[in-house]
C-alpha positions as CSV (number, residue, x, y, z in Angstrom):
1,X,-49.2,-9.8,-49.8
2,X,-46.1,-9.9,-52.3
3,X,-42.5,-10.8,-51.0
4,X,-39.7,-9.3,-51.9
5,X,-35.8,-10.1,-52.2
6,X,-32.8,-8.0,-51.8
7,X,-30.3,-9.8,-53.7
8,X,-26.5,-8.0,-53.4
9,X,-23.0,-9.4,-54.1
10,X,-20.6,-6.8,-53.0
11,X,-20.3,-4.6,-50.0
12,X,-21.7,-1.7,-51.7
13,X,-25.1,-3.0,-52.6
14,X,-26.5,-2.4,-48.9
15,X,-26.9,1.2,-49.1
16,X,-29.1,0.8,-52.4
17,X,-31.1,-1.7,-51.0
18,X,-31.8,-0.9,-47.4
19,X,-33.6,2.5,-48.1
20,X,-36.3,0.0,-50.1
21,X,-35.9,-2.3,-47.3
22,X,-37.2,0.4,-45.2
23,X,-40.5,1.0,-47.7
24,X,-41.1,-2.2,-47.9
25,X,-41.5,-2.7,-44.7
26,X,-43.5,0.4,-43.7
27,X,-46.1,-1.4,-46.4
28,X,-46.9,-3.8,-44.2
29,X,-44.9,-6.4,-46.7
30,X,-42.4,-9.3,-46.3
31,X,-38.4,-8.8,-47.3
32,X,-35.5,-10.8,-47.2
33,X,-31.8,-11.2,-48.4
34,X,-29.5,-13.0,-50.4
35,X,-25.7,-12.3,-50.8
36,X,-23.6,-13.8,-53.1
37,X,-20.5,-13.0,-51.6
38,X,-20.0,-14.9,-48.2
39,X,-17.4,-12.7,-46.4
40,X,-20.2,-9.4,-46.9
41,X,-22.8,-11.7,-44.8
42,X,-21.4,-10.8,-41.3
43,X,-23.0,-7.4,-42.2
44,X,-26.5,-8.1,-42.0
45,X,-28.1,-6.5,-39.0
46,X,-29.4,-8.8,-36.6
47,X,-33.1,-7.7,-37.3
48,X,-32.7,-8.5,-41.3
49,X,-33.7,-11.7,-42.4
50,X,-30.8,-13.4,-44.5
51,X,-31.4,-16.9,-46.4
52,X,-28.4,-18.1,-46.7
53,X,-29.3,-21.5,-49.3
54,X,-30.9,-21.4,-53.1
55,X,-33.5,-23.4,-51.8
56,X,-34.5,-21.3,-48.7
57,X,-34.7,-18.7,-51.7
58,X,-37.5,-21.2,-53.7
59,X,-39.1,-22.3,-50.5
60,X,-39.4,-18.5,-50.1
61,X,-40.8,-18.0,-53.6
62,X,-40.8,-13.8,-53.4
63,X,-42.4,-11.8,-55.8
64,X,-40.0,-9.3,-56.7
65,X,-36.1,-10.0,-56.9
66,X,-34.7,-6.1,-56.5
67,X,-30.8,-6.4,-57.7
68,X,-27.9,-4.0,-57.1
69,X,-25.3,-6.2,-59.1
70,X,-24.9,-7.1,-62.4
71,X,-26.9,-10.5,-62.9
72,X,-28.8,-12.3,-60.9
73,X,-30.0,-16.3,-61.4
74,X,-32.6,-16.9,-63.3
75,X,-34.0,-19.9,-61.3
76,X,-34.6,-17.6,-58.8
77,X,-38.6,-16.9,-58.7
78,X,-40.2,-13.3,-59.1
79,X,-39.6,-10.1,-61.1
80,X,-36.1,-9.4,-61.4
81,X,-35.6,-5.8,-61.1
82,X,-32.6,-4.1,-61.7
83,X,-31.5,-0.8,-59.7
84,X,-28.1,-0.3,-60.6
85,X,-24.4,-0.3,-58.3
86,X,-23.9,3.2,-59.5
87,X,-24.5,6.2,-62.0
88,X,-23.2,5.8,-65.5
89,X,-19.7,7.6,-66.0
90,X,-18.7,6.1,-69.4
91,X,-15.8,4.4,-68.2
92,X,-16.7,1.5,-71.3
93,X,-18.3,1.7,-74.4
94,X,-22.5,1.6,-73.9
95,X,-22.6,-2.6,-74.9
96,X,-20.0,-3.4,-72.3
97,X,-20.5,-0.6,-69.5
98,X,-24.1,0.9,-68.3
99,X,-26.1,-0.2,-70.8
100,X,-25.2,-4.0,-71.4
101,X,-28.3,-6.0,-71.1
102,X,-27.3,-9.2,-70.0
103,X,-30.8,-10.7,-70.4
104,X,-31.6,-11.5,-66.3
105,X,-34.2,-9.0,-66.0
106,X,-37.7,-8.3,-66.5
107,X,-37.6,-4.2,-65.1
108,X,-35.0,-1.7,-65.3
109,X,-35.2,1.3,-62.9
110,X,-33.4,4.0,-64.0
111,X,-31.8,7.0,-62.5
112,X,-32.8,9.8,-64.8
113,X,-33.5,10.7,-68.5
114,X,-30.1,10.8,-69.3
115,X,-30.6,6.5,-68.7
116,X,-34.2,5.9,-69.3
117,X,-34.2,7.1,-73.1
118,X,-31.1,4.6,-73.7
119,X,-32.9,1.7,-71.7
120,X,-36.4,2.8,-73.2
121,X,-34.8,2.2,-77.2
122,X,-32.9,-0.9,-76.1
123,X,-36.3,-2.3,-74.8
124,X,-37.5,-1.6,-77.8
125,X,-35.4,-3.2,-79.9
126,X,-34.9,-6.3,-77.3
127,X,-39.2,-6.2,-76.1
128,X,-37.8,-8.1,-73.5
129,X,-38.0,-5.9,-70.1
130,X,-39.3,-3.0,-69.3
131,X,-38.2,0.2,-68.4
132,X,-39.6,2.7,-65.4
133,X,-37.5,5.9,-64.4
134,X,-37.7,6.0,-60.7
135,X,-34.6,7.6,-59.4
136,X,-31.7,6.2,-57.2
137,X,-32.6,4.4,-53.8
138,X,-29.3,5.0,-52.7
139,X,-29.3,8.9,-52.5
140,X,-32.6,9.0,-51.0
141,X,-31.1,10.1,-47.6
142,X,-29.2,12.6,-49.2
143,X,-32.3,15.2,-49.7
144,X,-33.6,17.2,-49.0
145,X,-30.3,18.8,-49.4
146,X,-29.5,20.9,-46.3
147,X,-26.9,23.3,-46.1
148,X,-23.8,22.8,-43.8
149,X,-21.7,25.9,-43.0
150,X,-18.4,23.8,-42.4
151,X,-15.8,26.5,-40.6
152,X,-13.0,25.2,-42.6
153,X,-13.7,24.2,-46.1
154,X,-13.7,20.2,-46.1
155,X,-12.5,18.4,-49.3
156,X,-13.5,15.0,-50.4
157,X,-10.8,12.6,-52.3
158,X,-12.5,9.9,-53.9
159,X,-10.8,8.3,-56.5
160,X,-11.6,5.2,-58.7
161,X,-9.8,1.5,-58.8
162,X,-9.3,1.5,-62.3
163,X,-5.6,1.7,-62.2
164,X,-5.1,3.8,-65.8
165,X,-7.8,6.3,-64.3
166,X,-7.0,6.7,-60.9
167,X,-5.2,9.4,-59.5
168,X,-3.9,7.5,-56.8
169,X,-0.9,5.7,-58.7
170,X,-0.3,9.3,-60.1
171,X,2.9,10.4,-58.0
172,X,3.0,13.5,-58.9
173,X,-1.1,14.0,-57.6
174,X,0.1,12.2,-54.3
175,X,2.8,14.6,-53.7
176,X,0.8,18.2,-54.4
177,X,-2.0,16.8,-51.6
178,X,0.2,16.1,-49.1
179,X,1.7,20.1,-49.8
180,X,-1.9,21.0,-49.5
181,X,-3.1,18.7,-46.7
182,X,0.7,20.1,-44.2
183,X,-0.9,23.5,-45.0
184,X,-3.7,23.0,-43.2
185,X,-6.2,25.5,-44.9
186,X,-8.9,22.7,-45.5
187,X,-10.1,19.8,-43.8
188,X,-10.2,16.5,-46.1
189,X,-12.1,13.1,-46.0
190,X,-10.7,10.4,-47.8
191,X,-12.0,7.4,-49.5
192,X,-11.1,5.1,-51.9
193,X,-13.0,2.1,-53.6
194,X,-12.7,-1.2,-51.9
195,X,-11.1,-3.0,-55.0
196,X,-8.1,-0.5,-54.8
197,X,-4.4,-1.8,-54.3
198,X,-3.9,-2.4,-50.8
199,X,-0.2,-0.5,-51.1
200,X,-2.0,2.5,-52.4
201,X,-5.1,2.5,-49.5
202,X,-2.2,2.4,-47.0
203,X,0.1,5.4,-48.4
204,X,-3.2,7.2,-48.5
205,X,-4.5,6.0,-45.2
206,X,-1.3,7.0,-43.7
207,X,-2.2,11.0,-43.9
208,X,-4.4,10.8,-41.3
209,X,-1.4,11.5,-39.5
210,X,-2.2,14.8,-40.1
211,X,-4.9,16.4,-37.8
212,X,-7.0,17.9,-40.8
213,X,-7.3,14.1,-42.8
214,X,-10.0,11.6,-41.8
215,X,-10.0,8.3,-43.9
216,X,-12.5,6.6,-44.6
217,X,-12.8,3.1,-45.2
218,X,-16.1,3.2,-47.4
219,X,-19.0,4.8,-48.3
220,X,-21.3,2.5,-47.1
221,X,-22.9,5.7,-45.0
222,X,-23.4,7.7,-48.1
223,X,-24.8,10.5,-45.2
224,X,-20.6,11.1,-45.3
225,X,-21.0,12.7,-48.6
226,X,-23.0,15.8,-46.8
227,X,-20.4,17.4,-45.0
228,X,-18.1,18.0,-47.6
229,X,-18.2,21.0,-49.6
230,X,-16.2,20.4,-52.7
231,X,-15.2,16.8,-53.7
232,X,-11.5,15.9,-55.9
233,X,-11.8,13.1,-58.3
234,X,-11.0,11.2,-61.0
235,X,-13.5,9.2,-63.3
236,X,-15.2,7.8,-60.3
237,X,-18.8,6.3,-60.1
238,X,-18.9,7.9,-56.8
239,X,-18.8,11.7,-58.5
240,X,-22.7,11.8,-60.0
241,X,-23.6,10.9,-56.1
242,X,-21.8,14.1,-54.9
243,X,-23.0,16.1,-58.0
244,X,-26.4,15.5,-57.6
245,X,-26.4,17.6,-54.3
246,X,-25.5,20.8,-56.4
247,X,-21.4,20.8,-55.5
248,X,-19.2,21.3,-57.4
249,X,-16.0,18.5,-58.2
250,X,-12.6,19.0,-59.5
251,X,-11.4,15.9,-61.8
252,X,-8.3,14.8,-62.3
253,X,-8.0,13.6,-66.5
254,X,-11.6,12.6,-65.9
255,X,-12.3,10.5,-68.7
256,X,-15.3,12.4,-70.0
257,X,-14.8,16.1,-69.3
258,X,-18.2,18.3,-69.4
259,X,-18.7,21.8,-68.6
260,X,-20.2,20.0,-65.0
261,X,-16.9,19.6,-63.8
262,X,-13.5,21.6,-63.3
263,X,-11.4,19.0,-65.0
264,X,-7.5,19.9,-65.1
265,X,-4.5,17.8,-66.2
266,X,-1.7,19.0,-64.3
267,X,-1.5,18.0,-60.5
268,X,0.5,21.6,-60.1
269,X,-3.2,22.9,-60.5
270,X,-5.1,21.0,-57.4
271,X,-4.8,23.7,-55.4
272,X,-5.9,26.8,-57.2
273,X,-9.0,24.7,-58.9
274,X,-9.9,23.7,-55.7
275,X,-10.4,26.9,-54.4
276,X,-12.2,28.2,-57.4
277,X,-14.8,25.4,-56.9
278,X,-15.4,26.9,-53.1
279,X,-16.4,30.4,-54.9
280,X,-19.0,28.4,-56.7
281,X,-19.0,30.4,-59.8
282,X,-22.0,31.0,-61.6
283,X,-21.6,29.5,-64.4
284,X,-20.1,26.3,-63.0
285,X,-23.2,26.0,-61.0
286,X,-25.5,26.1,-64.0
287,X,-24.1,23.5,-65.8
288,X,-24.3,21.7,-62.5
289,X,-27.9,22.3,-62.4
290,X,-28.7,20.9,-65.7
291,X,-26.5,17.6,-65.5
292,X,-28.2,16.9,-62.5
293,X,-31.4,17.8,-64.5
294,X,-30.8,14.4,-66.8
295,X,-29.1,12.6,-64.5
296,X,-30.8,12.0,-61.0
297,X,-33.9,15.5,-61.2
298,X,-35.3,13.9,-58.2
299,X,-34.9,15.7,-55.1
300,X,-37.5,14.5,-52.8
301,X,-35.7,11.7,-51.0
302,X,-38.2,9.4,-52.4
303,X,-37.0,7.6,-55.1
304,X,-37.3,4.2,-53.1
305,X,-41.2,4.6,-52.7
306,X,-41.2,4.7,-56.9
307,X,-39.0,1.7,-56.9
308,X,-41.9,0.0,-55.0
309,X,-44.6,1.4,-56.8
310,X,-43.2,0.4,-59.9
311,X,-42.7,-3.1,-59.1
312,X,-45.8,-3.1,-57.4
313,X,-47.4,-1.6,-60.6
314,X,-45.5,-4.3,-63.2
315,X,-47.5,-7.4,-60.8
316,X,-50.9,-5.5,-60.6
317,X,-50.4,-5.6,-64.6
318,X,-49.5,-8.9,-64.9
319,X,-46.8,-7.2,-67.4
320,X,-44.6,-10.2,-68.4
321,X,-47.6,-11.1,-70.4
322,X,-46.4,-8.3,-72.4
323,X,-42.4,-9.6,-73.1
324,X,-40.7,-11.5,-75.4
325,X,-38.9,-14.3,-74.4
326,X,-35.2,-13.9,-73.0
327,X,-32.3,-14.8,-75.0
328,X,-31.0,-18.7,-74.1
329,X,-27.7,-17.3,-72.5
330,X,-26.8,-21.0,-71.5
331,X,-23.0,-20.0,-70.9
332,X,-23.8,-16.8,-68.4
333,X,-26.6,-19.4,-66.4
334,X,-24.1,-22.2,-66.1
335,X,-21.8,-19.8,-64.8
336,X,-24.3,-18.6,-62.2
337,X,-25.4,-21.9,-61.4
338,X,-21.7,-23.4,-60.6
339,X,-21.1,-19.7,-58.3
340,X,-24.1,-20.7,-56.2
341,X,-23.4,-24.5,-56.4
342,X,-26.9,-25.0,-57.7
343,X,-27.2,-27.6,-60.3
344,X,-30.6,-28.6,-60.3
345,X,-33.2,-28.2,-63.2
């Protein structure tokens, strides 16, 4: 019966990993946890099973290491499997952004074509992972999509840490949705990534003042991204998760404008590109329709079960027969090594 290992850093690797939790456990299998991070352990639920040493991990010995961070060690034992912290929204260059392979792991799951025909030419060219498109464990609880008829239009502000892309340290952009928020035509849910300056997450916090504003702390619930009807952004990860569900999203200098998005410049236009995005026009719908077509097609809620499959299927083939050798990468293991205080060979 094969093991597996949830291994997470930050705070926002538990809603990718607990939907597979959940299959993995429905198939009769074994599951456990590490996290990096030791301040996000006091959020494992008393029913999850959390190894808290390297060599719990190796007296453990799972079969399948499924990782929602960037690296993971390589003394660890099993299939390293990587599922991704988020949707691609070119905020670097391909080598140091989406597609950096960092040389940890053995099988990529990707999100959608729009990924897998990158990953599929640099495993190619590298031979040594493989590649499996799966879909995005994390949205799984968002389909099937069901239609809420909210009785005031509620608007989502999500914006990104980055400090040059955010539209939080945008005055200007602070000023026009407090106009909007005091005239109480929408509701609005607001959230803003967990890295962002505290001073900004407190001016921002503070509009719950006003009875139409919820804040939100995170999106660890990513349920929270149902209710709203239109979502204003930036170039945040967290705008491919709301897109996906067919609604629309005003951008604020996003960095990478498509025809997907209603994309302005000028925070004097929030409020009238808002309310074209709740008409829903035609045509902004289509060009929804076919990014979420190459980005995240699968609308069946069970992208987890083909994250399981797949690693399932990589075992059953005995496919590391099949790779190449990963690169030395002495520098990037030593560094891993001295984070985990885990020195020997």
């Amino acid at each position: 019966m094969p093991k597996f290992l949830l291994y997470i850093a930050h705070k926002y690797g538990f809603p990718i990993v607990r939907p597979l939790q959940k299959e993995i456990l429905n198939r009769g299998f074994d599951v456990a946890w590490f996290i990096e991070i030791e301040e996000n352990k006091k959020f494992i639920k008393p029913e999850e099973k959390l190894l808290l040493r390297v060599k719990e991990v190796l007296s453990y010995n799972p079969d399948v290491v499924l990782v929602a961070t960037n690296e993971v060690p390589h003394f660890f034992p099993g299939v390293k499997v990587q599922l991704f912290h988020g949707f691609s929204v070119d905020k670097r260059s391909k080598e140091k952004g989406h597609f950096r392979i960092r040389g940890f792991f053995d099988l990529y799951c990707t999100q959608g074509p729009s990924t897998t025909e990158e990953f599929k030419r640099l495993a190619e060219k590298h031979r040594h992972f493989d590649v499996v498109e799966t879909g995005w464990s994390k949205v799984d609880l968002l389909f099937p999509v069901k239609k809420k008829h909210n009785e005031k239009p509620v608007i989502m502000l999500a914006s990104t840490f980055t400090r040059s892309m955010s539209l939080t340290h945008k005055p200007k952009v602070f000023k026009n949705i407090k106009k909007i928020i005091k005239k109480n035509t929408w509701n609005w849910v607001i959230t803003l990534h967990p890295k962002m300056d505290k001073h900004i997450v407190k001016k921002y916090a503070k509009l719950q003042k006003y009875k139409n504003v919820r804040y939100v702390d995170t999106l660890d619930d990513i349920e929270q991204l149902r209710e709203p009807d239109v979502m204003f952004s930036d170039t945040s990860s967290v705008i491919p998760e709301f897109l996906i569900q067919n609604k629309p999203v005003v951008t604020f200098k996003n960095m990478k404008p498509g025809n997907h998005l209603l994309n302005i410049t000028d925070a004097k236009d929030i409020e009238k590109s808002i309310q074209l995005a709740l008409d829903f026009p035609e045509e902004l719908q289509k060009n929804i329709q076919k990014y979420i077509e190459v980005t995240h097609p699968y609308t069946d809620g069970r992208s987890s079960i083909r994250v399981v499959d797949a690693c399932l299927n990589f075992l059953d083939e005995n496919r590391w027969q099949f790779l190449k050798r990963k690169p030395l990468n002495l520098i990037r293991k030593l560094q891993m090594r001295r984070r985990l205080h885990y020195y020997k060979f």
